[in-house]
DRENDO-1510 file (C-alpha; in Angstrom, 1 decimal, always signed):
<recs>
REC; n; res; u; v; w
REC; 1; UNK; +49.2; +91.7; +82.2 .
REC; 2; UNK; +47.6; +89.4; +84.5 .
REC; 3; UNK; +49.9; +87.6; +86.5 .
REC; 4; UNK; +49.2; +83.8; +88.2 .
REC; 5; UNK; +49.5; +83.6; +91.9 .
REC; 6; UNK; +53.0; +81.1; +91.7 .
REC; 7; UNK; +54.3; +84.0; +89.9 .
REC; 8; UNK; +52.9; +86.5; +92.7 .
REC; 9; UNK; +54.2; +84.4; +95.4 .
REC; 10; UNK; +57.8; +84.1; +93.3 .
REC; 11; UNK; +58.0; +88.0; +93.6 .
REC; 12; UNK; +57.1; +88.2; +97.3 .
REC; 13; UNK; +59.6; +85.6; +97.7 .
REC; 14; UNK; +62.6; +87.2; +95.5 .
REC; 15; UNK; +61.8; +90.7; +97.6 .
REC; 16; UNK; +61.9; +88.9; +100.9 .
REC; 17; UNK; +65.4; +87.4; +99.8 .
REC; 18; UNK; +66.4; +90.8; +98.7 .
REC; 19; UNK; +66.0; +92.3; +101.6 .
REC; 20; UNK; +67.5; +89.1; +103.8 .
REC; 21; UNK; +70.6; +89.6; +101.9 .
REC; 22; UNK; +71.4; +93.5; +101.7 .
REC; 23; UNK; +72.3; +93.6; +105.6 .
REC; 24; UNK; +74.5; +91.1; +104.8 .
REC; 25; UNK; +75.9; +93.1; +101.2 .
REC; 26; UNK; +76.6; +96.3; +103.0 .
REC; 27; UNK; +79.1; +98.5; +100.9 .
REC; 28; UNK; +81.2; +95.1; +99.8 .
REC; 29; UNK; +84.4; +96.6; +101.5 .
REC; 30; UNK; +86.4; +93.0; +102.2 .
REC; 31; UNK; +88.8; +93.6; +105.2 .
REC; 32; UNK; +92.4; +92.8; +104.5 .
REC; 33; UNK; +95.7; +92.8; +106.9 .
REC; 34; UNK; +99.2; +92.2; +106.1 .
REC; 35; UNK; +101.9; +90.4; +107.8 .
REC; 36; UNK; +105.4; +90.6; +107.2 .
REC; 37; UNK; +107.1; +87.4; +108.7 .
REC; 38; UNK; +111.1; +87.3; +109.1 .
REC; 39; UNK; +113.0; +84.4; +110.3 .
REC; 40; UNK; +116.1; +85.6; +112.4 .
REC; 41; UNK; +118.5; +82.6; +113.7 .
REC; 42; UNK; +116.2; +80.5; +116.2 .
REC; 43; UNK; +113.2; +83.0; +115.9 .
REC; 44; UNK; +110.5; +84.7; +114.0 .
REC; 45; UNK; +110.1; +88.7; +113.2 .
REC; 46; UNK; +106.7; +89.6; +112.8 .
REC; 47; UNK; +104.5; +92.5; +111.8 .
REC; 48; UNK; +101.1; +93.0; +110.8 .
REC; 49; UNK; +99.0; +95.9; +110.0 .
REC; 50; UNK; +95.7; +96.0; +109.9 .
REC; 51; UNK; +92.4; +98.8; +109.9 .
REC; 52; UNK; +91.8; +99.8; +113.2 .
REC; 53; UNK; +87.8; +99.4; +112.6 .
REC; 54; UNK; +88.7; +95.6; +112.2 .
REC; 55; UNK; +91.2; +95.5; +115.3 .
REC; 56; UNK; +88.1; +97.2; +117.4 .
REC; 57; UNK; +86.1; +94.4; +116.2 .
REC; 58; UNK; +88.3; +91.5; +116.7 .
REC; 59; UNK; +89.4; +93.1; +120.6 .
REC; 60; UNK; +86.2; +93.5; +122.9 .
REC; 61; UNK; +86.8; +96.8; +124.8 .
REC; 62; UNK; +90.1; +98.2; +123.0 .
REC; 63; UNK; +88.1; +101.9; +122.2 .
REC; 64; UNK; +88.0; +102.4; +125.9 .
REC; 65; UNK; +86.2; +105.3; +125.7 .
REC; 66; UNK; +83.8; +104.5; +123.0 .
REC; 67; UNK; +84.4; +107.4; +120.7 .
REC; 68; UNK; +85.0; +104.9; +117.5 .
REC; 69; UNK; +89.0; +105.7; +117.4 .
REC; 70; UNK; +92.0; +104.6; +118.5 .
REC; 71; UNK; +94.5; +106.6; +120.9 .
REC; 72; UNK; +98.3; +105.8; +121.4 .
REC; 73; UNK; +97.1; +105.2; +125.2 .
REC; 74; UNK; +94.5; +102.9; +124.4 .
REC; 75; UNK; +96.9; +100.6; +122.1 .
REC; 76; UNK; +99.5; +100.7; +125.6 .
REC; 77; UNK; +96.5; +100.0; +128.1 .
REC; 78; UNK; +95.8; +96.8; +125.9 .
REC; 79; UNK; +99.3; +95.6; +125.1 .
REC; 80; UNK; +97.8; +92.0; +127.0 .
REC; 81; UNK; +94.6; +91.7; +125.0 .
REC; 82; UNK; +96.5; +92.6; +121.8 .
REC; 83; UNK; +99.0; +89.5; +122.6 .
REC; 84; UNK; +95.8; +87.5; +123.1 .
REC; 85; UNK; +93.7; +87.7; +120.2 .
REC; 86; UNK; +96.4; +88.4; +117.9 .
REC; 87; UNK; +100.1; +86.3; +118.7 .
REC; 88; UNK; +98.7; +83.8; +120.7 .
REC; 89; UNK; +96.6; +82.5; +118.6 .
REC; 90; UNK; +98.8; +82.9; +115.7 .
REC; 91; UNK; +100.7; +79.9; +115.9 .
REC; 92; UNK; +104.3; +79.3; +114.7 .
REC; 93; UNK; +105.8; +76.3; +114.6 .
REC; 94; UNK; +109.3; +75.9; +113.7 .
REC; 95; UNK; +110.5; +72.4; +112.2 .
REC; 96; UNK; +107.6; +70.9; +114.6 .
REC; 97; UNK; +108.5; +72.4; +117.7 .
REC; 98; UNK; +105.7; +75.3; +119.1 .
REC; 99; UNK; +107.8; +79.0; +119.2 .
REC; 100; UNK; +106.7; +81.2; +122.4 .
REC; 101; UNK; +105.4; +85.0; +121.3 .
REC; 102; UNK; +105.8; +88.4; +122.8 .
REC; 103; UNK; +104.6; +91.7; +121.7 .
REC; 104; UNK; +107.3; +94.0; +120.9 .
REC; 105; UNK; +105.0; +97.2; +120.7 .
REC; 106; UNK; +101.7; +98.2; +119.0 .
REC; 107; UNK; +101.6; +101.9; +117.3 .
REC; 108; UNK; +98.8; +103.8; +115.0 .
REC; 109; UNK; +99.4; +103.8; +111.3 .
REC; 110; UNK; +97.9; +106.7; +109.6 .
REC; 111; UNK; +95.2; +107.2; +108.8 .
REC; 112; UNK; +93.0; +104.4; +109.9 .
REC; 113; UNK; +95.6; +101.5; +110.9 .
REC; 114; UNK; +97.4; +99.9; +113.4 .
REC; 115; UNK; +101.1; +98.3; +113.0 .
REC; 116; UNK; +101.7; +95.3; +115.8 .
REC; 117; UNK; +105.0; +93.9; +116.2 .
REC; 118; UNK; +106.1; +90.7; +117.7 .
REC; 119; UNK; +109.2; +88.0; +118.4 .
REC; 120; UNK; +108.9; +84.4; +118.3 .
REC; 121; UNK; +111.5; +82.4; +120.1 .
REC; 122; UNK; +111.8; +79.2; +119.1 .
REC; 123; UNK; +113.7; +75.9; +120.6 .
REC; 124; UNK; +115.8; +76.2; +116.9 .
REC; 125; UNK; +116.4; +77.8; +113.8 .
REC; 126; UNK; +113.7; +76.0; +112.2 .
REC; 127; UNK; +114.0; +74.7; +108.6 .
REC; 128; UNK; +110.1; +74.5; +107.9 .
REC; 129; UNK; +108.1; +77.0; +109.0 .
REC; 130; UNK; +104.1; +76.2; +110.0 .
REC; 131; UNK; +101.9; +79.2; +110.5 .
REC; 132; UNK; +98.3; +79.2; +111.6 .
REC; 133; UNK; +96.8; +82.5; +111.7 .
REC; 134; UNK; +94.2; +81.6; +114.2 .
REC; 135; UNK; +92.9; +85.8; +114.5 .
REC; 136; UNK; +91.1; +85.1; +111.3 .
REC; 137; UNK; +88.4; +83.5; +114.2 .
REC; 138; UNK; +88.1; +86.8; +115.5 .
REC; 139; UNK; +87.4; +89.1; +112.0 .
REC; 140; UNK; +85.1; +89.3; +109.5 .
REC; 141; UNK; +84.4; +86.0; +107.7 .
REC; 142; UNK; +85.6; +87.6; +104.7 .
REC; 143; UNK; +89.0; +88.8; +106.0 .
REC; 144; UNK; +92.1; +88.6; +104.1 .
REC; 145; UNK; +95.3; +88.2; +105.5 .
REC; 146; UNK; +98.3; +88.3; +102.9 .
REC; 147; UNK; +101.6; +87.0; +104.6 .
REC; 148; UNK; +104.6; +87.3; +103.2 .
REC; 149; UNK; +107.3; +85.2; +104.7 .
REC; 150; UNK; +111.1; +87.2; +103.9 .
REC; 151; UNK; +113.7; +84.7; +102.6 .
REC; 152; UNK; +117.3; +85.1; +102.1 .
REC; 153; UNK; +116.2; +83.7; +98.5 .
REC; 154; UNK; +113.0; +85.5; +98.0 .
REC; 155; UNK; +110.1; +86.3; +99.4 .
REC; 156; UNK; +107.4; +84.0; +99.8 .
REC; 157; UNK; +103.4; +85.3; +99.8 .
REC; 158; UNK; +100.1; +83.3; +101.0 .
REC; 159; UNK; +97.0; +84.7; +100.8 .
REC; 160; UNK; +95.2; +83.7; +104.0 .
REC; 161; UNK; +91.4; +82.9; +105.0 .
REC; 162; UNK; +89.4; +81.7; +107.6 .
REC; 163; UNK; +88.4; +78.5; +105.2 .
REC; 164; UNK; +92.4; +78.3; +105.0 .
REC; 165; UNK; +94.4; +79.5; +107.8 .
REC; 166; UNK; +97.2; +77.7; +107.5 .
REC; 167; UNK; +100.3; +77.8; +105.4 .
REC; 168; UNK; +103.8; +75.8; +105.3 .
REC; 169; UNK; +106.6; +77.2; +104.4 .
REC; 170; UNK; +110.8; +76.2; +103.5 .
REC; 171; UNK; +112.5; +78.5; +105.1 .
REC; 172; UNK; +115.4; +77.5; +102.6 .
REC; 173; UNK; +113.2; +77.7; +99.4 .
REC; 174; UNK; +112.7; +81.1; +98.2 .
REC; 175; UNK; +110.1; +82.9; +95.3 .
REC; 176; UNK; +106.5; +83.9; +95.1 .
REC; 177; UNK; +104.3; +80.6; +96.0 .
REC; 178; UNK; +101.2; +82.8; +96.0 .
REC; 179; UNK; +100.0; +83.1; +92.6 .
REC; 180; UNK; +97.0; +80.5; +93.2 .
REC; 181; UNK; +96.2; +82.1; +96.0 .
REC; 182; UNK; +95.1; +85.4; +94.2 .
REC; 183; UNK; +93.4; +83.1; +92.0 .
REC; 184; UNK; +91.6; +81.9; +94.6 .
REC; 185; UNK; +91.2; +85.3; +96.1 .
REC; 186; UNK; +89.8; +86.7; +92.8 .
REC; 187; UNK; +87.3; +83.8; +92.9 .
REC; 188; UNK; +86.3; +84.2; +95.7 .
REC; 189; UNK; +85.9; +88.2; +96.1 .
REC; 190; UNK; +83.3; +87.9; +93.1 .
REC; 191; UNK; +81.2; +84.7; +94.8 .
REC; 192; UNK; +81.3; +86.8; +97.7 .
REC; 193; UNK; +79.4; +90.2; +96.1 .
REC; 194; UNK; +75.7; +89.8; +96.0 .
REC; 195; UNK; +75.9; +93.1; +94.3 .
REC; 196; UNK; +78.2; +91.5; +91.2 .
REC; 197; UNK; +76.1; +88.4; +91.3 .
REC; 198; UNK; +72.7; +90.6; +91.0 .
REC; 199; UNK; +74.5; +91.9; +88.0 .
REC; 200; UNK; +75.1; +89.4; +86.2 .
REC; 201; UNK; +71.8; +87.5; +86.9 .
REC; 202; UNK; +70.2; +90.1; +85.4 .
REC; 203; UNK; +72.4; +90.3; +82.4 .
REC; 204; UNK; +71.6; +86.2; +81.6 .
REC; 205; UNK; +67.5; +87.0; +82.4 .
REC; 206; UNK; +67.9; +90.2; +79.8 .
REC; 207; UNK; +69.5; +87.4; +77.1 .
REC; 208; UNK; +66.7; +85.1; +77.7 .
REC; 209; UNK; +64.2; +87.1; +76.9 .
REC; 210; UNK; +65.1; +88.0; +73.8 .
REC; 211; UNK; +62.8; +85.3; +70.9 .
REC; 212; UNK; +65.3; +84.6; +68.2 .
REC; 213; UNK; +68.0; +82.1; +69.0 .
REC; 214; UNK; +70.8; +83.5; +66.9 .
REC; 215; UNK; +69.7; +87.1; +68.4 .
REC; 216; UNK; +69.9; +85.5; +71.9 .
REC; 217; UNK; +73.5; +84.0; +71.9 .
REC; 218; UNK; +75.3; +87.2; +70.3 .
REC; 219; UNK; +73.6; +89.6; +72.3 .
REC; 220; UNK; +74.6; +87.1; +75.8 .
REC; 221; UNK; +78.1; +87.1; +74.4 .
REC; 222; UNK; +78.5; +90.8; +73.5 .
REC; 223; UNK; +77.4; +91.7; +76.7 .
REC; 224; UNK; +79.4; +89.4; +78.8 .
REC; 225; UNK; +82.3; +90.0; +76.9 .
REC; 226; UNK; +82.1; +93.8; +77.2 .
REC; 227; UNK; +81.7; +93.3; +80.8 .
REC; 228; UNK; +84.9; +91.4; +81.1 .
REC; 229; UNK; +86.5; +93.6; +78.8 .
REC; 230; UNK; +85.7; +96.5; +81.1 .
REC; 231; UNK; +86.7; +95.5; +84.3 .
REC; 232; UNK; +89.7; +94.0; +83.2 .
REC; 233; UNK; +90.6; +97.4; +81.9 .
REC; 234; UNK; +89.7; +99.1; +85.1 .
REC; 235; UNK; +91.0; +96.4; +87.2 .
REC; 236; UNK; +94.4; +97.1; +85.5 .
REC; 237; UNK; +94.5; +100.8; +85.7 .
REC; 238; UNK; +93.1; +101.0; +89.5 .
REC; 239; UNK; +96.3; +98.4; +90.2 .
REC; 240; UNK; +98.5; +99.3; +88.4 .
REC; 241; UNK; +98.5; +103.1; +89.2 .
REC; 242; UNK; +97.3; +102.9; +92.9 .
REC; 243; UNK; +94.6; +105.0; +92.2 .
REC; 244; UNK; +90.6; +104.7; +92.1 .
REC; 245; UNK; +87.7; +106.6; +92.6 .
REC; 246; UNK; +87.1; +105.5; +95.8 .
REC; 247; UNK; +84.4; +103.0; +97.6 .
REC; 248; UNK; +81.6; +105.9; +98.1 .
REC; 249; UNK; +81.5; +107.1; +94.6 .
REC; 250; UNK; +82.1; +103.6; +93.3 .
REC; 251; UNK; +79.8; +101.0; +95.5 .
REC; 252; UNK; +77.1; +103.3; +94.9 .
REC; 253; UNK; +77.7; +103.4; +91.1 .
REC; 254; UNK; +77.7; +99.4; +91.2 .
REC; 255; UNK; +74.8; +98.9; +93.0 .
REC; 256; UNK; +72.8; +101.7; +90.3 .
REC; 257; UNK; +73.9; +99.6; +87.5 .
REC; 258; UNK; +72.7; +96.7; +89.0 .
REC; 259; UNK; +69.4; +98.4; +89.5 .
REC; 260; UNK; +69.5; +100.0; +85.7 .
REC; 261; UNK; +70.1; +96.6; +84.2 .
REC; 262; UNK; +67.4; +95.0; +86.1 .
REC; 263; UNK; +64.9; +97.8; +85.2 .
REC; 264; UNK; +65.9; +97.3; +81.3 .
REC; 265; UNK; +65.0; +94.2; +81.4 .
REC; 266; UNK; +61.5; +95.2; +82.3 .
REC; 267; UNK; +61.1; +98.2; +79.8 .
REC; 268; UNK; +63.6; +97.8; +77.3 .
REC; 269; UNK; +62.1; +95.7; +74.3 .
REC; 270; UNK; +65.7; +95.2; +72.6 .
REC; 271; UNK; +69.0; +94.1; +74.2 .
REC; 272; UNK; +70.6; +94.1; +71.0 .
REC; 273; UNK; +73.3; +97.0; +71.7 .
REC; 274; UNK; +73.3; +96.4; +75.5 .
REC; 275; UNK; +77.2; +95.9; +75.3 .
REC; 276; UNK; +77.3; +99.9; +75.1 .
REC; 277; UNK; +76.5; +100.0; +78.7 .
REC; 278; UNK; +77.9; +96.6; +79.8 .
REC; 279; UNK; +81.3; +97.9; +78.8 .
REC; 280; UNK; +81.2; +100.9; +81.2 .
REC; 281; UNK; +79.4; +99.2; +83.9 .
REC; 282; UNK; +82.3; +96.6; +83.8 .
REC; 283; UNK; +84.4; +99.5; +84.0 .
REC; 284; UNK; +82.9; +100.8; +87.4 .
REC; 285; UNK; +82.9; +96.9; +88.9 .
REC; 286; UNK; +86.4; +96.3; +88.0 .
REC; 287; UNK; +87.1; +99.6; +90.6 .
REC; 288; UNK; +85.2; +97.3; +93.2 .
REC; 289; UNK; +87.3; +93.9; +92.3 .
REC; 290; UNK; +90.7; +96.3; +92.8 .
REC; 291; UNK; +89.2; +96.5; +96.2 .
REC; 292; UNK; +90.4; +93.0; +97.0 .
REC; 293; UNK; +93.6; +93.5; +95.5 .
REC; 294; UNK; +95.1; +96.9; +96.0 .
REC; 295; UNK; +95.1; +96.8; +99.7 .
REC; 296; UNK; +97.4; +93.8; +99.4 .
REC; 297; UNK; +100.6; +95.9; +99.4 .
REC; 298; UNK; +102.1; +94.1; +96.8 .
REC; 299; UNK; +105.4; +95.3; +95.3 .
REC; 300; UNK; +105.5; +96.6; +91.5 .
REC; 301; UNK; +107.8; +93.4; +90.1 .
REC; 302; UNK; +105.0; +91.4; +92.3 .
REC; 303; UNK; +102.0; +93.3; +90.3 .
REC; 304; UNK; +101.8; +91.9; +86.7 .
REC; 305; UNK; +101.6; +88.4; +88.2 .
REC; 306; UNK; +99.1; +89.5; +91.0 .
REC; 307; UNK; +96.9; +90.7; +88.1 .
REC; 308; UNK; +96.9; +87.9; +85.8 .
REC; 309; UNK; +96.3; +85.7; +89.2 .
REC; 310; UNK; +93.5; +87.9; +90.3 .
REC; 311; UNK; +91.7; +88.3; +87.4 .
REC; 312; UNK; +91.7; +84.8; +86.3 .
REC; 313; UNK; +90.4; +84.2; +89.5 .
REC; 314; UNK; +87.3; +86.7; +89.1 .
REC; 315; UNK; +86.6; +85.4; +85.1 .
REC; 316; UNK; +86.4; +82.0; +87.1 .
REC; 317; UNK; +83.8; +83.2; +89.2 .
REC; 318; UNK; +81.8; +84.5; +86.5 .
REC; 319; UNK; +82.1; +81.6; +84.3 .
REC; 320; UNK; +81.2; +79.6; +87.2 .
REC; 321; UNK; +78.2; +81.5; +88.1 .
REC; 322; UNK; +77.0; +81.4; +84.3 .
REC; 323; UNK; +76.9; +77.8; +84.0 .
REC; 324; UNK; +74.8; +77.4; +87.1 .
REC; 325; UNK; +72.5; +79.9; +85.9 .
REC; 326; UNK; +72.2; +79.6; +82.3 .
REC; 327; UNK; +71.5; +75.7; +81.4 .
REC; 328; UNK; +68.2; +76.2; +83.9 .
REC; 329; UNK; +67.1; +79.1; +82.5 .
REC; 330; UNK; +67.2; +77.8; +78.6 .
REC; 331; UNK; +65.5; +74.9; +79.7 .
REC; 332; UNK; +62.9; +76.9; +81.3 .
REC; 333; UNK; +62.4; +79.9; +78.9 .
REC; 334; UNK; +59.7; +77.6; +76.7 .
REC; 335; UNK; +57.3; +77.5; +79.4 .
REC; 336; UNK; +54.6; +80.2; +79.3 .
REC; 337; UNK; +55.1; +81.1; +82.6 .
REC; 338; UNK; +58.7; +82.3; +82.3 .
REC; 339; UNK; +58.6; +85.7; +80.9 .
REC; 340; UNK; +56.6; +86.9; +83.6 .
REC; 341; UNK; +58.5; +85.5; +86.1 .
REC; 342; UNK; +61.7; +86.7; +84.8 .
REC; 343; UNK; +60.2; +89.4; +84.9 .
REC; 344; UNK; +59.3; +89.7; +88.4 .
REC; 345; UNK; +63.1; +88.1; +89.5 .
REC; 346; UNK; +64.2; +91.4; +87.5 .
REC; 347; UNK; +61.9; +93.4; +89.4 .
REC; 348; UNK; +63.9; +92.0; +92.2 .
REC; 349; UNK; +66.9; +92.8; +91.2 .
REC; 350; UNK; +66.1; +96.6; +90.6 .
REC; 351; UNK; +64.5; +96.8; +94.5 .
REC; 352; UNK; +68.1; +94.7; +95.0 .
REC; 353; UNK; +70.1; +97.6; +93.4 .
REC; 354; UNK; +67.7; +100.4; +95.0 .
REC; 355; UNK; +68.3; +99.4; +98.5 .
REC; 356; UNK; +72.2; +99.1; +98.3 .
REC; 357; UNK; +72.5; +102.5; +96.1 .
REC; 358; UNK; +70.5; +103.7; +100.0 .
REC; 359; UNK; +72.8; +101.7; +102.1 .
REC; 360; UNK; +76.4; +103.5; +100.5 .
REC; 361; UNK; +75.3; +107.1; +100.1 .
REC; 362; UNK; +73.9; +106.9; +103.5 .
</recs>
C-alpha cells in the first residue's frame, strides 16, 4: 500500500506525540493523602498521612542522607520544614478569623507513609470552618487530598485538588457532602490516563473502519459496553474487597491492551466479536480506576456511595471523550485518505502501548 506524504508526515507526527507524552504517563499511579480534621472547642485537630515518596518530593532535603527512605531521625531533624510546607500553608480559618498551627509530632507509617499531626488555635470556636490546603502547590499536579472534617453530627468528606484547594465547611451541619466530589474525581482520574484514553481511541478507530453502517454502530456499542461492563465489575470487586492485583502486574497489563487493540486494528479484518476481549480488558482497567479510589480510606457504610460517585464520574469521562472523538471521525471516514491514516494513528497507538508496557516492568 502506497502511502501519500500527509499521511507519512501524520505518522511521524502521532510517534513524536507518543513519545512527548509517555514521560509524562509513567505507571498512572495518582498520589493521594488523607486528612482527618477535628474541631475541639476554639481549635482544630489535625492529621494527615501521606506516601513518604510524595512528602520527599514536596520537602527539599528531608532524606538527609539520600538513601530514598525515611528514618525516625530525619522526620525529628525536620519538624520546621514539615510545619512549613505542610501547616503553614494549610490555612484554617475559623468563622473568618486566621487559626495559628503547630506541629504536634510527625512519625513513619508502615510501610511507605508518614502520619503528621497538628493543633490549630483559633481566636474562637468557630461556627464555619474555611480550609485551603495550600501543600497541594508542592505535590504532584495530580494529587489527591481527601479531608474528612469529624462532626458531632457526621462526618463531612471533600475531595481536594490543586484546581480546587479550598473547601467550607458548618461545623454545625453534619453528613457526607462529598459525593460530587468522587464524581469529579472519577472524571478526572480517566481524563488524566493517556493510557485509558489510547484505549479507547483505538477502540472508536477499530469501529470506523468497519464498511457497513448497521455493522459499525453494533460492533462500537458492544464494545464499549463490554468495556464498561468490565471495569465496573472490577472496579466493584477491587473496592469493595480491598484487594487487587497490584500496580506492576496491572499497569503493565493496561498498557498491552492498549497496544493489542491498536495492532488489531491494523491486522484484524473483522471487529465483529471484539466485545470478547473488550470485556476483559475492561476488567484489567477498572483495577487501575480502583487506584484513585481505594487509597481514599473510606469507611464500609461510606463505600456503596463512593462507588456509584466514582464510577459515574469515570462513564462521564468516557462519554465525554467519545463525543469529541466520534462526530470527527464519521465525518471524515468518507474521504479516501482516512483508512490509511487511521491506520497509521493505530500504529501509534500500538508504539504508545509498547513503550508504557517498557516503562512499568522496568
Amino acid at each position: 500500500m502506497r502511502l501519500e506524504p500527509r499521511i507519512l508526515a501524520a505518522a511521524c507526527l502521532t510517534v513524536l506525540l507518543v513519545l512527548g507524552v509517555t514521560r509524562s504517563a509513567g505507571a498512572h499511579v495518582i498520589g493521594v493523602s488523607r486528612g482527618e480534621y477535628t474541631p475541639e472547642g476554639s481549635g482544630l485537630r489535625v492529621e494527615i498521612t501521606l506516601r513518604t515518596d510524595d512528602a520527599m518530593l514536596a520537602v527539599p532535603g528531608l532524606d538527609a542522607d539520600g538513601d530514598g527512605r525515611l528514618s525516625q531521625v530525619e522526620l525529628d531533624r525536620a519538624h520546621h520544614a514539615l510545619k512549613t510546607v505542610f501547616f503553614d500553608v494549610l490555612a484554617v480559618d475559623a468563622s473568618g478569623q486566621r487559626c495559628t498551627p503547630s506541629l504536634d509530632g510527625a512519625a513513619l507509617d508502615a510501610p511507605d507513609g508518614m502520619r503528621l499531626r497538628a493543633s490549630y488555635a483559633c481566636p474562637e470556636a468557630p461556627s464555619t470552618l474555611h480550609l485551603r490546603f495550600g501543600f497541594l502547590d508542592r505535590l504532584p499536579s495530580d494529587h489527591r487530598h481527601l479531608a474528612t472534617v469529624h462532626l458531632p453530627e457526621g462526618d463531612v468528606d471533600v475531595l481536594a485538588v490543586l484546581a480546587r484547594p479550598d473547601f467550607t465547611v458548618e461545623v454545625g451541619s453534619g453528613g457526607s457532602h462529598g459525593f460530587l466530589s468522587l464524581v469529579r474525581g472519577g472524571f478526572e482520574h480517566i481524563l488524566s490516563g493517556p493510557d485509558h484514553l489510547a484505549f479507547l481511541l483505538a477502540l472508536v478507530l477499530g469501529g470506523t473502519l468497519v464498511p457497513d453502517r448497521r455493522t459499525r454502530v453494533g460492533a462500537l456499542v458492544a464494545m464499549l459496553s463490554a468495556f464498561t461492563v468490565g471495569h465496573s465489575a472490577s472496579l466493584v470487586l477491587a473496592t469493595l474487597s480491598g484487594i487487587t492485583p497490584g500496580s506492576r502486574l496491572i499497569e503493565p497489563a493496561v498498557a498491552l491492551s492498549v497496544a493489542y487493540v491498536g495492532a488489531e486494528n491494523l491486522f484484524a479484518r473483522s471487529v465483529r466479536h471484539r466485545w470478547m476481549l473488550t470485556l476483559p480488558f475492561g476488567f484489567v482497567h477498572g483495577f487501575a480506576f480502583a487506584a484513585g479510589l481505594l487509597p481514599l480510606g473510606l469507611t464500609r457504610s461510606q463505600l456503596p456511595l463512593a462507588l456509584l460517585g466514582f464510577n459515574l464520574g469515570v462513564e462521564a469521562g468516557q462519554l465525554l471523550v467519545l463525543a469529541i472523538l466520534l462526530p470527527p471521525l464519521i465525518l471524515l471516514r468518507s474521504q479516501r485518505w482516512y483508512r490509511p491514516s487511521a491506520r497509521a494513528l493505530s500504529a501509534g497507538i500500538v508504539l504508545a502501548g509498547l513503550v508504557w508496557f517498557v516503562q512499568r516492568v522496568a
